[in-house]
C-alpha positions in Angstrom: 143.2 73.3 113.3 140.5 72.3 115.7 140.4 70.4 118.9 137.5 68.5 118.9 137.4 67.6 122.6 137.3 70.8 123.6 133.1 70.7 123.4 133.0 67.5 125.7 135.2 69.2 128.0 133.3 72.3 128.4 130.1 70.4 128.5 131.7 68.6 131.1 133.2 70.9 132.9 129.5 72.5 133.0 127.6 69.3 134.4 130.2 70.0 137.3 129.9 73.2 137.7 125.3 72.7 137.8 126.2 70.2 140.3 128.5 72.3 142.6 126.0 74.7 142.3 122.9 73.2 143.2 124.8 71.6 146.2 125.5 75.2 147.2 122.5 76.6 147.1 120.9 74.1 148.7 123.4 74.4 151.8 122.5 77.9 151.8 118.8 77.2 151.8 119.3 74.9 154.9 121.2 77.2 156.4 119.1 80.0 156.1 115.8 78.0 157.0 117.1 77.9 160.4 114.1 77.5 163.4 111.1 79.5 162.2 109.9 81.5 165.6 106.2 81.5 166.3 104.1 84.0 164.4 103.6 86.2 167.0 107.4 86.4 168.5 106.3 85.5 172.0 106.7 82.9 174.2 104.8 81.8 177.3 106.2 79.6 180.1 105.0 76.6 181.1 102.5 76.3 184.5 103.7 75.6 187.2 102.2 71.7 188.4 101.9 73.1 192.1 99.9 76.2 193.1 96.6 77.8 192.0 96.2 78.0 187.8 96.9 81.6 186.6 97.3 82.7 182.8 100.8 84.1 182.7 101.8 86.9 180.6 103.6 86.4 177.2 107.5 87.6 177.4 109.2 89.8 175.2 112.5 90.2 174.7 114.4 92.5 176.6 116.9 94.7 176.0 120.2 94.1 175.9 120.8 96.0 179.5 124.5 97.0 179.9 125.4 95.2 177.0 128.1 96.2 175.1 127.6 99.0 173.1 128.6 96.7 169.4 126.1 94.8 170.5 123.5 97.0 170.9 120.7 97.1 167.6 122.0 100.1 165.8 119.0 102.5 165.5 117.5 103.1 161.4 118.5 105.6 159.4 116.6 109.3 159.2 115.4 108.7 155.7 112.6 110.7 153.5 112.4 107.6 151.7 110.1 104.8 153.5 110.0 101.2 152.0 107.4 99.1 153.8 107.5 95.2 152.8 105.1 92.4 154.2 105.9 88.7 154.1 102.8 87.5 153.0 102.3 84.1 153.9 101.6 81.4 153.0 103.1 81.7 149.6 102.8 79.2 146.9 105.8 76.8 146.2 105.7 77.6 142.2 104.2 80.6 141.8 107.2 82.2 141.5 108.6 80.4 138.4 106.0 82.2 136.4 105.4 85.6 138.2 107.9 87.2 135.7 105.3 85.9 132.9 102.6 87.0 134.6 104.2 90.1 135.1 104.7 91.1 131.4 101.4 93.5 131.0 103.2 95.7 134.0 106.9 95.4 132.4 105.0 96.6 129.1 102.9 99.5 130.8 106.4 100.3 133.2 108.2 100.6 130.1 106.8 103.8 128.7 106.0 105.3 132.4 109.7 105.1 133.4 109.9 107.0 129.8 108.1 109.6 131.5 110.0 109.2 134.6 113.0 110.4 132.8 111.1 113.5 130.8 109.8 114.4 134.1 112.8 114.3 135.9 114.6 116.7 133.3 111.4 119.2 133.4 111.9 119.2 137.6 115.9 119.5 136.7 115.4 122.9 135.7 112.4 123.7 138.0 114.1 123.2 141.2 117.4 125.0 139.3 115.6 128.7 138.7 112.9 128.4 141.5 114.3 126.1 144.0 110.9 123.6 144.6 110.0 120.5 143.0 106.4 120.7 141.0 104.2 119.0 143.4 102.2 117.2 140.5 105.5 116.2 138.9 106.8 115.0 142.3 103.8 112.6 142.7 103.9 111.3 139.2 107.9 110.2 139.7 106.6 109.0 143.3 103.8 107.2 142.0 105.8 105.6 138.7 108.4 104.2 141.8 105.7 102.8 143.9 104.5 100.7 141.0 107.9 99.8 139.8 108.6 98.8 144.2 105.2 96.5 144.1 105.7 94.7 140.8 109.5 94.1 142.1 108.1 92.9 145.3 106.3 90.5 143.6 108.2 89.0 140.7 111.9 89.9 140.7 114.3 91.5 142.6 112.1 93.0 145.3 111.7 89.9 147.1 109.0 87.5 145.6 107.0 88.2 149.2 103.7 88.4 148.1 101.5 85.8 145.6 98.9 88.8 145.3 99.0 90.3 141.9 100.2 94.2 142.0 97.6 96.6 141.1 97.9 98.5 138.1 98.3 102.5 139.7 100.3 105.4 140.6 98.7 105.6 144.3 99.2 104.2 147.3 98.1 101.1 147.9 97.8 100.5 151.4 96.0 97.6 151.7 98.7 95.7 149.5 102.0 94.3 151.4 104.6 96.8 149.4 104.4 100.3 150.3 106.8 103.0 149.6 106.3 106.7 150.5 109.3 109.8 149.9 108.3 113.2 151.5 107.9 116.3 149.6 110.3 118.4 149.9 109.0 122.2 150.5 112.5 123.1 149.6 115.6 122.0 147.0 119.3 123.4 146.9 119.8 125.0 144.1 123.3 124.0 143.9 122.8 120.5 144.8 120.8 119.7 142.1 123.8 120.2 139.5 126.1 117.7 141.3 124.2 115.2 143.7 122.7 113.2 140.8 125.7 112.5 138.9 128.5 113.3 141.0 127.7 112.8 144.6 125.8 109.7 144.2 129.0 107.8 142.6 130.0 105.8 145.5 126.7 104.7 145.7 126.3 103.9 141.8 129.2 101.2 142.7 127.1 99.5 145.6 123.9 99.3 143.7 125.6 98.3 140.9 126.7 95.4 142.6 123.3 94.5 144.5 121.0 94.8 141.1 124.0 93.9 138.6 123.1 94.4 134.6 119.4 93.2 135.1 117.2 90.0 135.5 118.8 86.4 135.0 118.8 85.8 131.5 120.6 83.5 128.9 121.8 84.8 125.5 123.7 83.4 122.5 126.4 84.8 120.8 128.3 84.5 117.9 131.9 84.8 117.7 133.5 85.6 114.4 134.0 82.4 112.9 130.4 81.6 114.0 130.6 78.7 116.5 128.2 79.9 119.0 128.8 80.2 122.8 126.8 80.8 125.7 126.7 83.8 128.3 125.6 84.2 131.7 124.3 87.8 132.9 124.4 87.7 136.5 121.1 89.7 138.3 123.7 90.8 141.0 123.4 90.1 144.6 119.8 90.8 144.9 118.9 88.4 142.2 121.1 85.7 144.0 119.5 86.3 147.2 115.9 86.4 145.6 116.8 82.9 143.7 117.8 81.2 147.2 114.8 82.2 148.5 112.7 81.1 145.7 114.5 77.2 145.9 113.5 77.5 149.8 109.8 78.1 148.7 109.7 75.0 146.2 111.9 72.9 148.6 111.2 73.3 151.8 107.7 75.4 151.8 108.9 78.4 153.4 110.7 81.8 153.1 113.5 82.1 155.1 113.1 85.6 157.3 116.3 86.5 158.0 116.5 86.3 154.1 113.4 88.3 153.9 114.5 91.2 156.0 118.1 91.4 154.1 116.4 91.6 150.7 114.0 94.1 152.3 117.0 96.0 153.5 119.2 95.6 150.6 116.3 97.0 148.4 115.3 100.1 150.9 119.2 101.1 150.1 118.4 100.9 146.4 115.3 103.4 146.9 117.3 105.6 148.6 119.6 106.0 146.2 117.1 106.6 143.5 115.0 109.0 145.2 117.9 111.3 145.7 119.4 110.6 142.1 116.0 111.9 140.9 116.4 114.9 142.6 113.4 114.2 145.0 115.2 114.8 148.2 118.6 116.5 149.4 119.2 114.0 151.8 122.4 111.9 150.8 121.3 108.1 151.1 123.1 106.8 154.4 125.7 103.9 154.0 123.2 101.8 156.5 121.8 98.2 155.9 118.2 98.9 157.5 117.1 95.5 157.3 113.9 94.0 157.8 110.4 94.4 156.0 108.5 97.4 158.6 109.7 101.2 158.3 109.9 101.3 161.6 112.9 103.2 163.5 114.3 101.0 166.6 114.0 102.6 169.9 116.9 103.8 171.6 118.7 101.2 173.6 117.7 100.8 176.9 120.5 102.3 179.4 121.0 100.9 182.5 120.5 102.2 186.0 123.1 104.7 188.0 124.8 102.4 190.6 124.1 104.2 193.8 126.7 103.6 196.5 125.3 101.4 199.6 124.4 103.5 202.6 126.9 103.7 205.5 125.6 102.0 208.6 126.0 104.1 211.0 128.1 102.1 214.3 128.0 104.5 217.2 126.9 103.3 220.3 125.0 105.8 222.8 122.5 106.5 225.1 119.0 107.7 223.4 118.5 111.6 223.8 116.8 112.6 226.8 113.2 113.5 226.2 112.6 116.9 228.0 
């Protein structure tokens, strides 16, 4: 026996669910949209209307001088692993619906060099286990295979959709182009490490990226069930896909990228780098469970501490005759 409402229902219950959805998001967008600051992060304050015309300096901000110490910026992580990211504006307001097409020849060419990545990785396995060093030529291979995969993330999926300039097809650096990403060779690996760390250590931090890349890209797929009515599945892209999604609907809504959006995706994805650098037994370093955020590689200073309080002098209140010159 069959219900046959049950398919209006669902489709129903669907329509709602779209609607909910979209509402969401675009609460989120506004939300995140916020007051853009001025490009270059300083302000100047207005002339006075009395006294002689001078040009006044721009202010920057200041540190937070005897601030509390939770409030204090927390300083960046000591990482081999350096992920650079550049908003590059202004980006187009569709673009980004079609990057992913436009992105096929890489995802074709990516496909057999992260083949390579893996036979590689196995060869420097075994290196680094009898000698103790990772090949150099190997290690730039892997480096260069991840600096690709890092700018054609950047700029269709995942990595953060900052960029409308298409990624160049190499293993170098590429310094001219607004994704960078750098790990330093390591003169020396632990021999021990290198049976553990990449299966074994790394666990807790399979669970978080797990969760910030999920099983892939958006994508819709059919399935059959036995009796063969057909359904339809959702795999979710995980966090990073969500965030990257919102920040695509600000582009083709309201015209610009959200940056405190930018510089949590940028963050999100340095802790994925990390993780895979030292899963690929490239560094010894255990990735820190840090959010660095924003797009530049660039370590805070330390915060600024404030002054000793001196104690005020003691006036001094006796009363005499001045000393007698001889």
């Amino acid at each position: 026996m069959r219900a046959g409402f049950l398919l209006p229902v669902a489709l129903l219950m669907l329509g709602i669910g779209l609607v909910v959805t979209g509402i969401a998001v675009a609460l989120v967008v506004r939300g995140a949209s916020g007051s853009r600051p001025s490009a270059s992060g300083t302000a100047t304050p207005p002339a006075s209307s009395t006294g002689p015309s001078t040009t006044a300096a721009p202010m920057t901000a200041a540190p937070l001088v005897g601030a509390p110490v939770s409030q204090l910026p927390h300083p960046r992580a000591v990482s081999p692993v350096a992920l650079d990211a550049r908003l590059d504006e202004p980006l187009s307001r569709w673009l980004w619906l079609v990057k992913w097409f436009l992105a096929i020849p890489h995802y074709v060419v990516l496909g057999f060099l992260w083949f390579a990545f893996m036979v590689v990785s196995v060869i420097a396995f075994f290196a680094i286990l009898f000698t103790g060093r990772y090949p150099r030529g190997l290690f730039e291979f892997n480096l260069g295979v991840l600096r690709w995969t890092w700018r054609v993330s950047y700029y269709a999926s995942s990595g953060g959709l900052g960029t409308d300039r298409y990624p160049p097809f190499s293993l170098q650096a590429e310094p001219e182009y607004p994704a960078r990403l750098d790990i330093a060779y390591p003169e020396r690996l632990s021999r021990g490490l290198v049976l553990v760390k990449w299966w074994l250590l790394a666990i807790p931090h399979y669970l978080i990226v797990g969760l910030l890349v999920g099983g892939g890209s958006w994508a819709w797929t059919w399935a059959r069930d036995i009796d063969g009515s057909s359904r339809l599945n959702v795999l979710s892209g995980g966090l990073l896909g969500l965030l990257v999604l919102v920040a695509g609907l600000s582009l083709l809504f309201a015209g610009h990228y959200p940056r405190a959006l930018f510089d949590l995706v940028a963050g999100l994805n340095r802790w994925v780098y990390r993780v895979v650098a030292y899963a690929a037994l490239m560094t010894d370093v255990y990735p820190p469970f840090q959010l660095d955020e924003g797009g530049a590689e660039v370590p805070l200073p330390p915060p600024t501490l404030p002054p000793p309080t001196l104690p005020p002098p003691v006036a001094d209140d006796r009363v005499g005759p001045p000393p007698q010159a001889r």
